[in-house]
N, C-alpha and C positions, 0 to 999 in steps of 0.2 A: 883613739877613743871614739866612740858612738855614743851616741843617742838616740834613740828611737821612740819614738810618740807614734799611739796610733788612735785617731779619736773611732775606732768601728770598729769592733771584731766579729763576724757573720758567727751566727748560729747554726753552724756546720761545720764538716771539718776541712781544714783548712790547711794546706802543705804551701811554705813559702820559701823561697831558696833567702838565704840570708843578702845574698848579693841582688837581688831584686826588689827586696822590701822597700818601700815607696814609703818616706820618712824626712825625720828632718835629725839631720848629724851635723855633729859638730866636728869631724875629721873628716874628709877625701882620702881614705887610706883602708887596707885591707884588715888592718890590723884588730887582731883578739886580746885580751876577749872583748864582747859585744856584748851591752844590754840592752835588753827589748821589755816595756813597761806598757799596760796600759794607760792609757788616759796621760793629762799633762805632770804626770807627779815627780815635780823635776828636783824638792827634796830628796824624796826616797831613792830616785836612781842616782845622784849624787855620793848619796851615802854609800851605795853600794859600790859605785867606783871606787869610792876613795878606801872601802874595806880590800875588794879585790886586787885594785893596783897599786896605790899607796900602801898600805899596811901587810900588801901582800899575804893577805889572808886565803879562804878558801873560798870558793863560790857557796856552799850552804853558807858562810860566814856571812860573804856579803848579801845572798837572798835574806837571810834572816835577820839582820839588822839594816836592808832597806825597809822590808815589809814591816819589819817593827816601827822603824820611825814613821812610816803612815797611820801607823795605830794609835801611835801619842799625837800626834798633828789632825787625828779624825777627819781623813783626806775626804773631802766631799759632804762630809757629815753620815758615809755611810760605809765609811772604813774604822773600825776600833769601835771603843768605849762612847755611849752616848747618841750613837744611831742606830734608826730601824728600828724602833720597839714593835714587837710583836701586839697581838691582841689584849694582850693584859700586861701589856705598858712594859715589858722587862725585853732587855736589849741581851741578847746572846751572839757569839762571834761564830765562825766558822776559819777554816784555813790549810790548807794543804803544804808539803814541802818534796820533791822530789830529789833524789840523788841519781843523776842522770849517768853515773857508771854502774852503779849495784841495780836500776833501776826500781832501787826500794823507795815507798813514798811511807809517811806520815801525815796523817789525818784529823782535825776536830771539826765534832758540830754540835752547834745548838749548845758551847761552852759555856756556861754561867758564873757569873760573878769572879771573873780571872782575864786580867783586859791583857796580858802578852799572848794571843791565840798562836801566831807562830811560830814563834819560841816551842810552845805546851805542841803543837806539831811534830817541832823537832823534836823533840825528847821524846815521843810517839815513836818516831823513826828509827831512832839510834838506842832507845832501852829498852826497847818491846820487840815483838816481834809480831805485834797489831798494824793494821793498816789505818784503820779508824777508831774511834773513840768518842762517845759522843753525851752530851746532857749530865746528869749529874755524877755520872761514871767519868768522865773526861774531867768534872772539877776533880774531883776524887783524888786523880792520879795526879795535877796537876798541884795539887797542896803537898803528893807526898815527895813532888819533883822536888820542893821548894818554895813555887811562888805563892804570891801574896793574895788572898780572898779580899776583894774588896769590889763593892757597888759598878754596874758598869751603868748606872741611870744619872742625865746629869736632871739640870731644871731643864736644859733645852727638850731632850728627849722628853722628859714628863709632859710639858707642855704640848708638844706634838700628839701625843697618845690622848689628850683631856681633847685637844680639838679635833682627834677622829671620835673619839668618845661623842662630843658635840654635836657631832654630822651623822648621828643614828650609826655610828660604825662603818661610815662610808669613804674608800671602797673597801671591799672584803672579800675572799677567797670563797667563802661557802657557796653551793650549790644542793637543789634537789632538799632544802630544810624547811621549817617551819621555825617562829613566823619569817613573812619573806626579809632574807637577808641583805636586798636592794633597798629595803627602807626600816627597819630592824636590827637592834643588838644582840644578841641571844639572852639566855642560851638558849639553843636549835637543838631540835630533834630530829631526824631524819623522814621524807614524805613516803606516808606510805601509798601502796597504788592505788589505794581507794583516793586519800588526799591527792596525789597530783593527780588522779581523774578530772577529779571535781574543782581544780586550780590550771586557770588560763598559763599555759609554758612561759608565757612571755612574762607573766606577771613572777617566775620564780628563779627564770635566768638573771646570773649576774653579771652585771657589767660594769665591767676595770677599765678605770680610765687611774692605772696607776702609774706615779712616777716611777722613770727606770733605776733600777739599782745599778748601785755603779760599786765594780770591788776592785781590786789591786792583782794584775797578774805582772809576777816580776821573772824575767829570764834570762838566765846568764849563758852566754854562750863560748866555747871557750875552742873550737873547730870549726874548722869550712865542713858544712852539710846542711841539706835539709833539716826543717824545723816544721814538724806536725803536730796539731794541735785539736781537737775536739770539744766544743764549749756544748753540752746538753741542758745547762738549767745553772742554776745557782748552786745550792749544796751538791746537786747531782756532776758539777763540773767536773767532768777528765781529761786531762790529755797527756799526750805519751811525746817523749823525744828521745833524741840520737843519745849513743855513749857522749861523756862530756859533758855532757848539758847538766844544769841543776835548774830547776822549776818550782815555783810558788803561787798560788792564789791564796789569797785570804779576803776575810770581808768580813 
């Protein structure tokens, strides 16, 4: 049995031979399967052990009820229900699931008001023959999967949203708006060239001094091979692996 922690995953891609991974395990042995998690979430990979080798389950099994138990636990406060509110205070999940034999994945983003995101992935995966699914299309399908619609805003989150609310909406994503969105709420209209003519750059650049998001990538490995991996952004995350492998982010 393994454990792997990694506190850094580079924004690039990334090929690592599983016998080389620089970690911390709890066994000196060769032995599979191997899970590879980010960050310390020593819950979740727990869970997943104990689906894949005790209950002798499947690896989607165990991805999909480690990643879920992060989402009930609100790993970091920026995994599940209750973190990350968007601009207008509502907390939406995202989450991936890959089947690392069919090399089929399932997909959500921007899911609203349905706090088991990868579960609503798997069922993407295995009843569809969609890759993604996303916003009030992805609740949609997820009510008719079964699950339950219900709030994913707690009082923490609300409160977090009142105190960017407090701080003129600082920090923020916008650029090139009116009025400036470095010291302004909107709503923004876009500058036209006469406006950013006549508007000093510096005074309409913005600048993020935001904290990093942190999401849950869980992997099961279940052969000696290479493991490549491509992290591009947050919803935009891909990455590819060998036959064998099943793979998950969610956030």
């Amino acid at each position: 049995m393994k454990f792997i922690y990694f506190k850094v995953l580079l924004v690039l891609q990334i090929c690592l031979s599983v016998k080389t991974i620089d970690g911390y395990t709890n066994a000196l042995n060769n032995s599979f399967p191997v899970i590879v998690i980010t960050w310390d979430y020593k819950e979740a990979t727990e869970k997943a052990w104990n689906v894949i080798h005790n209950k002798k389950g499947s690896a989607l099994d165990a991805i999909e009820e480690g990643c879920s138990l992060c989402e009930e636990l609100q790993c970091r406060k920026t995994v599940g229900f209750g973190g990350s509110p968007d601009e207008a205070g509502e907390t939406t999940l995202d989450a991936m699931i890959m089947d690392g034999v069919t090399m089929d994945i399932g997909g959500v983003g921007g899911l609203r008001n349905v706090k088991s995101a990868i579960s609503v992935a798997r069922k993407i995966l295995e009843n569809t023959k969609h890759s993604l699914l996303g916003g009030d299309l992805a609740t949609d399908f997820a009510l008719k999967m079964g699950f339950k619609k219900e709030s994913l805003e707690t009082d923490e989150s609300k409160d977090m949203w009142l105190q960017w609310k407090s701080k003129n909406c600082q920090p923020n994503f916008w650029k090139n708006v009116l009025p400036n969105p470095t010291k302004n709420c909107g709503p923004y209209h876009p500058v036209s060239n006469m406006e950013h003519n006549s508007n000093n750059d510096e005074d309409l650049a913005t600048e993020l001094t935001i904290t990093h998001q942190y999401w849950i990538f869980l992997t099961l490995l279940q052969s000696n091979a290479l493991l490549c991996l491509q992290f591009l952004g947050r919803r935009e995350d891909a990455l590819w692996c060998n036959p064998n492998y099943s793979c998950s982010s969610s956030d």
